[in-house]
LUMVEX-671393 format. One line per 8 residues: number of its first residue (from 1); their letters; for each residue z, x, y of C-alpha. Coordinates in steps of 0.05 Angstrom, whole numbers, plus 32768, in hexadecimal, padded with zeros to 4 digits. Layout:
% residues N
NUM) A) Z,X,Y | ...
***
This chain:
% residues 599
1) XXXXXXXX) 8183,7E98,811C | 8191,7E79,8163 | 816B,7E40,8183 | 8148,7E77,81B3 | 8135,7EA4,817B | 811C,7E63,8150 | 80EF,7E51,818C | 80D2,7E9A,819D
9) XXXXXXXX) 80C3,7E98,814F | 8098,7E58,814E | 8071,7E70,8190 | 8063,7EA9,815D | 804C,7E80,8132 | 802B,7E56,8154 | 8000,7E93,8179 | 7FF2,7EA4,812D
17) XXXXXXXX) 7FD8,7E61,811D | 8004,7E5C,80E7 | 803D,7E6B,80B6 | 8035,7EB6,8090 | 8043,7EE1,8063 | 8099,7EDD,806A | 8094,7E9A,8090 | 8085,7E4C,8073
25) XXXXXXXX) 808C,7E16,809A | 8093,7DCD,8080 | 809F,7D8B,80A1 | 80CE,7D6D,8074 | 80E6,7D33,8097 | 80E3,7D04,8059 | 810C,7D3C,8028 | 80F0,7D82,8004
33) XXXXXXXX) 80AD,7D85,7FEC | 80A9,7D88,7F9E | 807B,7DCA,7FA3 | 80AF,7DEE,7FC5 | 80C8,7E12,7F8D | 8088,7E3A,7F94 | 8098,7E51,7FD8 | 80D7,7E62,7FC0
41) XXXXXXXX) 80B6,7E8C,7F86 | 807E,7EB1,7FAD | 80AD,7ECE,7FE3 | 80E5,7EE1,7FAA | 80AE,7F07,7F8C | 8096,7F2B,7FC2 | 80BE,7F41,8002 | 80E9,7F02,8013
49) XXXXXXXX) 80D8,7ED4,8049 | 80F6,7E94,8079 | 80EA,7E50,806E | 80F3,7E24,80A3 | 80F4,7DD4,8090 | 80EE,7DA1,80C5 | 80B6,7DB9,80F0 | 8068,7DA2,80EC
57) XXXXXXXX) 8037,7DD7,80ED | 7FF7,7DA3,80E7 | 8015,7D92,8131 | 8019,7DDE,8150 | 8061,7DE7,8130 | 807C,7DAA,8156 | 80C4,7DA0,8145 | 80CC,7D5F,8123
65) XXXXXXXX) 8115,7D5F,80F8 | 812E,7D56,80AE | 8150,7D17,80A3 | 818D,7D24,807F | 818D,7D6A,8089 | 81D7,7D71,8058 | 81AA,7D56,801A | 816B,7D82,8024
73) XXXXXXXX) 8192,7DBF,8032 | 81B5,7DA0,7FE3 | 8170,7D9D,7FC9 | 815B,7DD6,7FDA | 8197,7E08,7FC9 | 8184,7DDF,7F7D | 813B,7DF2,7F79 | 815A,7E3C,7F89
81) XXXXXXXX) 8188,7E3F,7F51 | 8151,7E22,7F26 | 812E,7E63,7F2D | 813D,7EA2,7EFF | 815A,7ECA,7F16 | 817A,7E94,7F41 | 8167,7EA4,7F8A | 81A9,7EAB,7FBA
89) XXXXXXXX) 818C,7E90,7FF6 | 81A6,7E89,803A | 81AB,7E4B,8055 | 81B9,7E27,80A2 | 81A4,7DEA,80CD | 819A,7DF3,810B | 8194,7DC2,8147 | 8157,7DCB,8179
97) XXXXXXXX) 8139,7D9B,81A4 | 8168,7D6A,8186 | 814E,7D75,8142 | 816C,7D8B,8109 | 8146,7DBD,80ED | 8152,7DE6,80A6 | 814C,7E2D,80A4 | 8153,7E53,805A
105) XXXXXXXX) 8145,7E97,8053 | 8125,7EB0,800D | 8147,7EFC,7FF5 | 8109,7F2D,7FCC | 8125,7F22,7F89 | 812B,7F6E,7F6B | 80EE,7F8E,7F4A | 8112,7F94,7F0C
113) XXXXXXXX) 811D,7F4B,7F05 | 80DA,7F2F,7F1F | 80B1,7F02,7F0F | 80E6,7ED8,7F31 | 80D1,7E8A,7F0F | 80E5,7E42,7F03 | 8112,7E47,7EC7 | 80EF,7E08,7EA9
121) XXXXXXXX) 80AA,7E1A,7EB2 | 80B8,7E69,7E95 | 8095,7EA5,7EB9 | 804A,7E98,7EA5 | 8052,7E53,7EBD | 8082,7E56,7EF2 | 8079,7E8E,7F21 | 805D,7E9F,7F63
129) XXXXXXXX) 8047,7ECE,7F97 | 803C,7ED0,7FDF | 7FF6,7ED6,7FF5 | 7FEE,7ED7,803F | 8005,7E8E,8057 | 8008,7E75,800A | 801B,7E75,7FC9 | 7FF5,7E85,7F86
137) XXXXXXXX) 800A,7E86,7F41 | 8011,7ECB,7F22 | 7FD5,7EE0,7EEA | 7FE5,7EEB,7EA6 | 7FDF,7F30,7EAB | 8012,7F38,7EF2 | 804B,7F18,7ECE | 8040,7F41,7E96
145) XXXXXXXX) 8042,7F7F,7EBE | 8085,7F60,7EDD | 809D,7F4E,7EA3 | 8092,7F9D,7E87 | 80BC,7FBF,7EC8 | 8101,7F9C,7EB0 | 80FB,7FC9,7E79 | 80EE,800F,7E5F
153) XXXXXXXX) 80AA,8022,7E51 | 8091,8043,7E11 | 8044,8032,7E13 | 8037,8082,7E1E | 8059,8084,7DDA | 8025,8061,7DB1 | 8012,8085,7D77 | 7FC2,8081,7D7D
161) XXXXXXXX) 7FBC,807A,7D2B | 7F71,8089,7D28 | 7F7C,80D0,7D3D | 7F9A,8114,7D23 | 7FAD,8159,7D3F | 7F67,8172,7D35 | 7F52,8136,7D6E | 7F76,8163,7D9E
169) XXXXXXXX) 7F60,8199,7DC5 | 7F84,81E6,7DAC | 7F7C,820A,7DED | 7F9C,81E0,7E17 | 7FCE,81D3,7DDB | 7FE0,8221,7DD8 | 7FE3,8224,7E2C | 8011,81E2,7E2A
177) XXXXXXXX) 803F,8203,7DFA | 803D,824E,7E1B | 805C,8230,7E59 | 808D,81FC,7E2E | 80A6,8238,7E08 | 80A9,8265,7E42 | 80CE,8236,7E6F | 80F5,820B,7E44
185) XXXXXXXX) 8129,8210,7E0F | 8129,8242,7DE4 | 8122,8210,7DA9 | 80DB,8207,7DB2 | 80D5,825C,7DA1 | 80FB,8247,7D61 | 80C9,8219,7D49 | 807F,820E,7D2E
193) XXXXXXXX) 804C,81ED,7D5A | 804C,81AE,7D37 | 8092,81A6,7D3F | 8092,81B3,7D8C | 805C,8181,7D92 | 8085,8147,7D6D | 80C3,815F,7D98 | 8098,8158,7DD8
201) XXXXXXXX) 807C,8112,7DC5 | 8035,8133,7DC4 | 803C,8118,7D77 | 805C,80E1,7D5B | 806C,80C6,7D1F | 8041,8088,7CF6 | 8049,8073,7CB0 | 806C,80C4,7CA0
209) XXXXXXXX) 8026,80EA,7CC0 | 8028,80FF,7D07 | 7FF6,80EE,7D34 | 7FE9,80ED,7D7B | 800B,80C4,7DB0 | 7FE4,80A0,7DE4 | 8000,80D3,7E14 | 7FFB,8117,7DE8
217) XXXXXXXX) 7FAB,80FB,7DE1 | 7FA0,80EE,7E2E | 7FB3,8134,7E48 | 7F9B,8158,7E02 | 7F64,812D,7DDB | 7F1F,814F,7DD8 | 7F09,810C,7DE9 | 7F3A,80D4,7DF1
225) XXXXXXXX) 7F0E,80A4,7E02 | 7EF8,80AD,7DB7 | 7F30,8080,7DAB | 7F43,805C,7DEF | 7EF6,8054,7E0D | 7F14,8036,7E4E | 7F4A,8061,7E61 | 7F19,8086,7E93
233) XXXXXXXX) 7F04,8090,7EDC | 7ECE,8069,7EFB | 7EAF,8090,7F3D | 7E84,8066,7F66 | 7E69,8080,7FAC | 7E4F,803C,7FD6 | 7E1B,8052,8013 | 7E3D,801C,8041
241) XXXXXXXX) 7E86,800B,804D | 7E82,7FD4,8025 | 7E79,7FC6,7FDB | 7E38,7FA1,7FCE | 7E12,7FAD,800C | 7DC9,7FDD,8003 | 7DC7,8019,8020 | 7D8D,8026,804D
249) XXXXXXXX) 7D5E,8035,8017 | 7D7A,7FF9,7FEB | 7DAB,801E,7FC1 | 7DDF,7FFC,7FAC | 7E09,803B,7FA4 | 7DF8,8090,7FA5 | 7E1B,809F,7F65 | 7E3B,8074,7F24
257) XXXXXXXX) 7E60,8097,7EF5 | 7E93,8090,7EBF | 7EC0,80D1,7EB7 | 7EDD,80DD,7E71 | 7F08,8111,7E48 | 7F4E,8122,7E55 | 7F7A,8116,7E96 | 7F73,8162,7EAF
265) XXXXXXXX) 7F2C,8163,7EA5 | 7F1E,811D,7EB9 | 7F3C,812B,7EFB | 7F1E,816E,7F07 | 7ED8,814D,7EF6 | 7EE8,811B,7F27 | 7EFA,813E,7F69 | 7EB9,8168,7F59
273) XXXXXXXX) 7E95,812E,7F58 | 7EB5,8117,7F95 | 7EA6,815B,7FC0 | 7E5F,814B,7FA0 | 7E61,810A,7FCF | 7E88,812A,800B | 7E78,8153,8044 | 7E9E,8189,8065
281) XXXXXXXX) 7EB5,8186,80B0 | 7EDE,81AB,80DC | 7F2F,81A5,80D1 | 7F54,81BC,810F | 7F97,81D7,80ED | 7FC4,81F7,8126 | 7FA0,822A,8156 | 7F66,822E,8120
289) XXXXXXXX) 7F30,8203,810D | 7F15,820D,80C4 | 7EDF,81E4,809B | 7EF9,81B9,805C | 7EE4,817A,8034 | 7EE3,8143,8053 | 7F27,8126,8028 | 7F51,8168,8014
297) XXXXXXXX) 7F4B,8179,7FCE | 7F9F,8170,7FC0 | 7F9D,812A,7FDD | 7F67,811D,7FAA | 7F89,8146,7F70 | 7FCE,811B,7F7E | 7FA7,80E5,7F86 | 7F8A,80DD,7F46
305) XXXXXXXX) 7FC2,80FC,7F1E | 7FF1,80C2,7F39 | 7FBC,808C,7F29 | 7FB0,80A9,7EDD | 7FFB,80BC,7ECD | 8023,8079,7EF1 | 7FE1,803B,7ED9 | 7FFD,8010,7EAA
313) XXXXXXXX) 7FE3,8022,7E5C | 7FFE,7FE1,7E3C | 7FD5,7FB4,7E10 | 7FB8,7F87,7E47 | 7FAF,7FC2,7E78 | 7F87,7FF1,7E45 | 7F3B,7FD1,7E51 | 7F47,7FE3,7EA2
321) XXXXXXXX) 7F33,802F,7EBE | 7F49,8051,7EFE | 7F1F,8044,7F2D | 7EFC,8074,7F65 | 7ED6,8053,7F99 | 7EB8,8084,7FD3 | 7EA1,8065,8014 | 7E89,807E,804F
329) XXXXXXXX) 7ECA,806B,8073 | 7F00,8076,803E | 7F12,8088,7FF5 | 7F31,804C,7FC5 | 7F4E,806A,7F8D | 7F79,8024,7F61 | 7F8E,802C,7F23 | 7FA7,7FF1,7EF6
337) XXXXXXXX) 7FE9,7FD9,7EF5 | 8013,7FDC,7F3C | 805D,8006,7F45 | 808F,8004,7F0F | 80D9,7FFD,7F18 | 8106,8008,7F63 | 80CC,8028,7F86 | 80B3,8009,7FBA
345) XXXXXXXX) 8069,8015,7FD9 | 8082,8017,801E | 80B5,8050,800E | 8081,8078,7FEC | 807C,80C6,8003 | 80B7,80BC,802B | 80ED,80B2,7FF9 | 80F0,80DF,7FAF
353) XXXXXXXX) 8104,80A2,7F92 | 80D3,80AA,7F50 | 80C9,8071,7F14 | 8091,8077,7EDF | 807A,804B,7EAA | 8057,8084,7E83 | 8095,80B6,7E80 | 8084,80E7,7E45
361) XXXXXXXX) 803F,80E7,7E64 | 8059,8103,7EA2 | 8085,8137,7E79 | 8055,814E,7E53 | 8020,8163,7E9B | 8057,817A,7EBF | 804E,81B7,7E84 | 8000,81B0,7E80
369) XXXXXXXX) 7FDD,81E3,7EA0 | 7FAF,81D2,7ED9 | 7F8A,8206,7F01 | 7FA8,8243,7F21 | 7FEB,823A,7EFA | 7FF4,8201,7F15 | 800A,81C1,7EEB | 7FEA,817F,7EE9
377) XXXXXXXX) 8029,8166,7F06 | 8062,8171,7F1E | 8090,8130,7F08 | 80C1,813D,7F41 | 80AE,80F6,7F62 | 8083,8128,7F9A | 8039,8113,7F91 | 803D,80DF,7FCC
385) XXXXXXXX) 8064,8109,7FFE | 8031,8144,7FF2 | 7FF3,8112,7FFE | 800E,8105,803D | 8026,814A,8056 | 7FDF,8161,8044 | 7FB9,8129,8069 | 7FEA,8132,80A6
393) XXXXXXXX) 7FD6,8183,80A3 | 7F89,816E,809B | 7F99,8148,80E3 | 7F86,8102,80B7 | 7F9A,80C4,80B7 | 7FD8,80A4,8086 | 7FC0,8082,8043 | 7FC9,8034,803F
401) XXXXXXXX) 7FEE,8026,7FF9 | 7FEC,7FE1,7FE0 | 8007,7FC9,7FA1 | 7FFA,7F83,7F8B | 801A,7F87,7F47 | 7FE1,7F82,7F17 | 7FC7,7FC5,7F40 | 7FDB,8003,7F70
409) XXXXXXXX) 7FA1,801C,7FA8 | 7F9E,804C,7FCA | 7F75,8051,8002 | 7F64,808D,8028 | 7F37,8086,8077 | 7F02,80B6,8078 | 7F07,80CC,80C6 | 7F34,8100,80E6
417) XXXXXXXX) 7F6D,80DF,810B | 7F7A,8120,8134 | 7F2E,812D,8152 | 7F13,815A,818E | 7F24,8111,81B3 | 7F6C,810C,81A0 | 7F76,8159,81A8 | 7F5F,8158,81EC
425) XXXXXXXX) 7F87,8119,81FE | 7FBE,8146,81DC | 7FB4,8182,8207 | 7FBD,8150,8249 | 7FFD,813D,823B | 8016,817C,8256 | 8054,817F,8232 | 804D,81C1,8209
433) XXXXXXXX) 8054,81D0,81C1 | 8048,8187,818F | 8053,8198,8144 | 8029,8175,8118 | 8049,8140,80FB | 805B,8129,814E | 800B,812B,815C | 7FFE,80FD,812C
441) XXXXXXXX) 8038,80CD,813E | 8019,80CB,818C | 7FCA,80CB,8177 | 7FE8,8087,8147 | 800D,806D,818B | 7FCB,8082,81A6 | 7FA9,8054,817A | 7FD1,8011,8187
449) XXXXXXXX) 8005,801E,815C | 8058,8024,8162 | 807E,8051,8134 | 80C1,8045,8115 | 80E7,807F,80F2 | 80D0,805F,80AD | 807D,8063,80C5 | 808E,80A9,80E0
457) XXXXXXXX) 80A1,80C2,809E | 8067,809C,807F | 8037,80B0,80AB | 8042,8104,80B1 | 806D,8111,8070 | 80A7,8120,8094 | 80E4,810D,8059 | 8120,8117,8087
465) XXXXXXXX) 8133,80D0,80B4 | 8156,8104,80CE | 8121,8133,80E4 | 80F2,80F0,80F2 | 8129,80DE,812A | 812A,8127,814B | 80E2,8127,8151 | 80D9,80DF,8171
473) XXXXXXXX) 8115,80E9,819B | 80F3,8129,81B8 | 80B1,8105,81C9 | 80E4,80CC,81EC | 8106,810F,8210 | 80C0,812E,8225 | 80A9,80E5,8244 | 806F,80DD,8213
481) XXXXXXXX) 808D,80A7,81E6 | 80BC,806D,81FD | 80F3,8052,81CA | 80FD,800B,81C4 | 8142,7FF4,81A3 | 817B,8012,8180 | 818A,802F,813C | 816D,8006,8107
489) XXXXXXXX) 8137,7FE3,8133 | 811F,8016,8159 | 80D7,8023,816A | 80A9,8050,818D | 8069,8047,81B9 | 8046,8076,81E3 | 806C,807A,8227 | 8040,8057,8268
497) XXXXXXXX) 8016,807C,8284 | 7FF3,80A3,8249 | 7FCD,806D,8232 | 7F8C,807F,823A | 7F6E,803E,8238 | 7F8F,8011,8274 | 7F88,7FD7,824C | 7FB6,7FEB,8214
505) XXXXXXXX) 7FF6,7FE4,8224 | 8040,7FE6,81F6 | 8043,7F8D,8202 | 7FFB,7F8F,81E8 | 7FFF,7FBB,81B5 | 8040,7F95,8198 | 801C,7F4F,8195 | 7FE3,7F69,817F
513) XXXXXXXX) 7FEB,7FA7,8154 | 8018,7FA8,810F | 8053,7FD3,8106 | 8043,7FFF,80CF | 8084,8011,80AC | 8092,803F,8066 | 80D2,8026,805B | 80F9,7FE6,804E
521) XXXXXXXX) 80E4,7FC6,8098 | 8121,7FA2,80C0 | 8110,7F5D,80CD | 80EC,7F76,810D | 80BE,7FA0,80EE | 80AD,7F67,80B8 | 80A6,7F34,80EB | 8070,7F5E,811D
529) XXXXXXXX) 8043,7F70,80D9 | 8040,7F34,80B6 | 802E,7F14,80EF | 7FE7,7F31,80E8 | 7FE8,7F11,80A6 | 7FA1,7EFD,8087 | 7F95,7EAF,8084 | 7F5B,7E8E,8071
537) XXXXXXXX) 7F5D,7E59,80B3 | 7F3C,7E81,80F8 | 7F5B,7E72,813C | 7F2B,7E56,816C | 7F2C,7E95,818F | 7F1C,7EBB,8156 | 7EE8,7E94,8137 | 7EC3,7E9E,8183
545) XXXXXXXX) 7EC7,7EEA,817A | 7EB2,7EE2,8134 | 7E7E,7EB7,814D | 7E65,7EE8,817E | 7E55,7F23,8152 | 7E22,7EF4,812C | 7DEF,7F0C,8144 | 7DFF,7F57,813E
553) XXXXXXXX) 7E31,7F95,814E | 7E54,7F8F,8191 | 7E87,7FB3,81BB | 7EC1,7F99,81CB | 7EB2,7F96,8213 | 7E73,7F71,81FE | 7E8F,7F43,81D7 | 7EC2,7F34,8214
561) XXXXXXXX) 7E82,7F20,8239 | 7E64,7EF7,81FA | 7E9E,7ECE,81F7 | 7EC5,7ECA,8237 | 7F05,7EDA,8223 | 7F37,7F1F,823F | 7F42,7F53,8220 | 7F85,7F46,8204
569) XXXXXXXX) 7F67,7F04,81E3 | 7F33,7F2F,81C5 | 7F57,7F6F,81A4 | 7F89,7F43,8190 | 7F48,7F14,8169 | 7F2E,7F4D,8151 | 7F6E,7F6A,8130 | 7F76,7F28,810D
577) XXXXXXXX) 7F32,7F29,80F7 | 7F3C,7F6D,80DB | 7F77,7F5D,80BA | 7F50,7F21,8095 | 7F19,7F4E,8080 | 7EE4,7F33,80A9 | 7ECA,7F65,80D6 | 7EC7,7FA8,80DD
585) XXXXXXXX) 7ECC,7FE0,8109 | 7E99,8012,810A | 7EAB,8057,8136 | 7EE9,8076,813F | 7F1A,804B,815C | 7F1A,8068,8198 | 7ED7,8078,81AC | 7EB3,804F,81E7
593) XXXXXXX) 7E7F,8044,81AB | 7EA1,802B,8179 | 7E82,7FE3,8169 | 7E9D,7FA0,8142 | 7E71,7F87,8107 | 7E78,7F3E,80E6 | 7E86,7F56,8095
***
């Protein structure tokens, strides 16, 4: 890192009002802090991150020196190789301002060898993870979920003792083993029923008797929660977008329930339960416009079929359900335990990269009849990608996936992204024929957003970089979208001049907006995101906004009045707000009505 590219970095900072999620800052000037192995720890763990020694963020990131730069630099390259695995960190002083300041930057230590921890403390004791601008100490229950992905797991293999054959259900038995022996070797026509079963891992063997494994009872048991009373779905539909708050006539929430039996049945009782909560609106899906549920009903199937076949079923996780929460703005579907082995959630849907922690349970669905001959699932690592195809064709906006080890959510918005609004705007562009997954990319730039090739793919389910490239490069060629550095780096915003808000501009939208990426970001990318970074400290700019919606909903031109600040100052406020969970929008983004609420 240069000296100019040190000082646009702390301005950064110092805009933020403080270090982040990939950035800590420490003063230093008397040698290394003892807690630093933490720091170390947390970024290991999660996505890596820079720590810069020798500047004072109590005194607006003031650069202030090390003393003895040679010996801290010593110091700290020990507390690295005190980790395990050891971290192989990159070191360099640099001289600004005629200061000597220490720059080290932390690599993500591999998902198969996290928790990354100090050797002497062990992993219960000794690690860490990055939480916004600090570190916490991992739970019990996240470093054993860590600790599980550097191995194989078997828990799907458990023979469940207190049951027999008879526990499980014969019709789906005899469908299950039509299709096995119709599709797969020839074997399975040479032997008895009981026999294909053992060879399937639908029974296993304890103390010479076979009985069901956890797996063979979750997709055949009568009733598995006979045996495993948690391992259900929980459905609850709130009447505000936020858990806790009445609804107008004081109800807490419209509908509680607790959905047991087997995975197929579980999930077809849940997505009728969630049509029971949904309404139907108009989906406009090329020259047509057709009515359909408000989520469509394969994004819900998926859905729940990821979150029942990939939740961890080990020992600590068996007391936790999947959980489906319905709001009036968005789905949550989490399930416990976050993603097992290479995958990573911002490649998900755009990559066929696929890992499982349950893998005889997804053998054994991928041969269990569903509806319509279709299987519970496919096991081909294509659950994701057709989630986001579907909500692209549905003209909706991408899911947010978030995986914070001891859990995976999903999170689905409830509101079309491609409206009557956006398909007007469309239409004025002038520029002829727009497949679908290119609508959605400029109705996102619409929105205050720039798109890489990586948040293409996520964002319309396009696979191919390839085809990602053709399709933003002929939105650059047509004058709509404007391409801002090469290769690796480049991104996309909509071109001047289609804004249709003057205000927003590309400069705006950059300081303001985060890059949303589905791949591995380049240091770019991670830089603009996790600048918008939750902390718990407020700017004195946004604690005035904040401040100004006390007394009730406002828009933002309103609250521009309130408080006396531009507009600039005030999206930018209210993004960080947003980001730190303290107030909501209410509208569509891009209506004139669309107010800001305090949470």
């Amino acid at each position: 890192m240069t000296e100019n590219e040190l000082h646009d970095l702390l301005a950064k900072l110092r805009r933020f009002g403080g270090d982040h999620f990939t950035c800590e800052v420490k003063r230093s000037q008397g040698g290394l802090p003892t807690s630093m192995w933490e720091t170390v720890s947390a970024f290991a763990n999660a996505q890596g991150g820079l720590i810069i020694l020798g500047v004072d963020e109590k005194s607006n990131f003031t650069v202030v020196g090390v003393n003895e730069p040679a010996k801290i630099e010593a110091h700290l390259a020990v507390v690295c190789s005190e980790m395990e695995p050891p971290v192989r960190a990159e070191m360099a002083t640099v001289e600004i301002d005629g200061h000597h300041v220490i720059l080290c930057q932390i690599p993500p230590t591999p998902r198969d060898q996290r928790p990354c921890h100090k050797k002497d403390r062990g992993p219960w004791a000794g690690s860490r993870l990055r939480v916004s601008d600090g570190d916490r100490k991992l739970t019990d229950y996240e470093v054993s979920v860590l600790l599980s992905n550097r191995s194989e797991q078997r828990q799907d293999l458990r023979p469940i003792t207190e049951a027999a054959l008879s526990d499980l259900d014969e019709e789906t038995i005899r469908g299950f083993l039509r299709r096995v022996r119709e599709t797969k070797s020839q074997i399975f026509t040479r032997i008895s029923d009981e026999e294909a079963l053992r060879m399937l891992n639908v029974l296993v063997k304890h103390e010479d008797t076979l009985v069901p494994s956890l797996a063979g009872l979750l997709v055949f048991g009568s009733y598995p929660q006979q045996f495993e009373p948690q391992l259900d779905i929980t459905f609850v539909a709130y009447p505000t977008p936020e858990a806790g708050v009445l609804g107008p006539s004081g109800e807490r929430f419209t509908e509680n329930r607790s959905i047991d039996g087997p995975i197929p049945q579980m999930v077809s009782e849940c997505i009728r339960i969630l049509k029971r909560n949904m309404k139907r609106r108009s989906i406009v899906s090329g020259l047509y416009r057709t009515d359909e549920w408000e989520y469509p009903e394969e994004v819900l199937r998926e859905a729940l079929v990821n979150a029942l076949v990939h939740r961890d079923y080990s020992e600590f996780a068996r007391g936790m359900q999947v959980q489906v929460e319905m709001y009036p703005d968005r789905l949550v579907i989490r399930n416990p335990g976050g993603l097992y082995g290479p995958v990573e959630v911002n490649s998900l849907g755009t990559e066929t990269v696929s890992s499982s922690r349950n893998k005889v349970l997804l053998k054994i669905l991928e041969d269990t009849p569903y509806s319509d001959n279709r299987m519970v699932c496919e096991n081909r690592g294509s659950g994701i990608a057709r989630i986001r195809i579907s909500l692209t064709e549905a003209g909706m906006e991408p899911p947010r996936f978030i995986d914070d080890i001891s859990s995976f959510t999903a999170e689905f918005p409830n509101h079309t992204l491609i409206d009557d609004d956006a398909l007007a705007w469309l239409g004025s562009l002038g520029t002829g024929p727009l497949s679908r997954p290119q609508m959605t990319a400029l109705v996102m730039m619409r929105n205050g957003q720039t798109m890489t090739n990586s948040s293409y793919r996520a964002a319309t389910g396009v696979h191919d970089s390839r085809a990602a490239s053709r399709d933003l490069k002929d939105l650059v060629d047509r004058g709509i979208a404007e391409q801002f550095g090469n290769r690796g780096s480049a991104f996309y915003a909509l071109g001047a001049g289609h804004h249709p808000d003057p205000e927003e501009d590309l400069f705006g939208s950059l300081v303001e907006g985060t890059v949303v990426s589905a791949a591995p970001a380049e240091p770019e990318e991670i830089e603009a995101a996790t600048a918008n970074q939750a902390r718990p400290n407020l700017t004195d700019l946004q604690r005035a906004v904040l401040a100004s919606l006390s007394e009730g909903d406002l828009q933002r031109h309103e609250i521009e009045s309130k408080t006396g600040f531009d507009a600039v100052q005030v999206r930018g406020a209210l993004q960080a707000l947003r980001e730190k969970n303290l107030v909501v929008l209410v509208g569509k983004p891009r209506s004139r009505n669309a107010r800001w609420q305090a949470r």
